[in-house]
N, C-alpha and C positions, 0 to 999 in steps of 0.2 A: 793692188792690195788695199783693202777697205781695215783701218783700224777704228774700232770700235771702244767705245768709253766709255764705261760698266760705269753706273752709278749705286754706290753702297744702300742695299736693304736698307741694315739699320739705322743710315741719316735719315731716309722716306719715312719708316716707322715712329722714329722721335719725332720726326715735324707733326705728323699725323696724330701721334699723341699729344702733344702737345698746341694743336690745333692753329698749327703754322705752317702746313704743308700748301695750304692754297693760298702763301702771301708769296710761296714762292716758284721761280719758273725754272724749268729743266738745268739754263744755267747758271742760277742761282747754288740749285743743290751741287752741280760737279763745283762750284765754289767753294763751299760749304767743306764738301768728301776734301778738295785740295787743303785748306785748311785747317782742318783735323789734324790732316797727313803729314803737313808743315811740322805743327807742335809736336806732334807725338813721334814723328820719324819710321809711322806703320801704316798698313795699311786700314782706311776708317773705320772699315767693321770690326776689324781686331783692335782699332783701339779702342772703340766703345764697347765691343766684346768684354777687353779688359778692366773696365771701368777709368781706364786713362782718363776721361772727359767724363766733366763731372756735367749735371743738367743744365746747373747756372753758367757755366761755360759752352757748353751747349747753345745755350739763347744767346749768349756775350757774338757767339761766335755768325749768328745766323742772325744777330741785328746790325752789324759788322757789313755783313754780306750786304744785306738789303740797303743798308747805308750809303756802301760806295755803286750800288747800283742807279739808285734816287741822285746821286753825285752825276753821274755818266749822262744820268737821262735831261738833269738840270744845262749841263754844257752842250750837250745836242741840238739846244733849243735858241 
């Protein structure tokens, strides 16, 4: 059985707006979709759907990510 790990449109679409989708990598954004998920208790595109997540939370959220990624790659080394 192959499970499969839908990553949400609308994270792709705000990074892309917002001219942050090529700072980040595939698991960056299911990071991202998981932390949405976290706060808001729903699924990411319905919570951005709902306006749950606001833009400046948005970015808090996806400098966050990038942050503890930069962290992981420091102790790798």
């Amino acid at each position: 059985m192959n499970i499969v790990i839908t990553m949400s449109k609308l994270v792709r679409e705000w990074l892309a707006r917002l001219n942050l989708l090529e700072m980040t990598t595939h698991e960056d954004r299911l990071e991202i979709d998981k932390e949405i998920e976290k706060r808001t208790g729903l699924y990411c595109d319905d919570a951005i759907s709902m306006g749950l997540i606001s833009e400046e939370e948005f970015i808090g959220i996806v400098r966050k990510v990038l942050h503890r990624r930069k962290k992981k790659l420091a102790v790798s080394y």
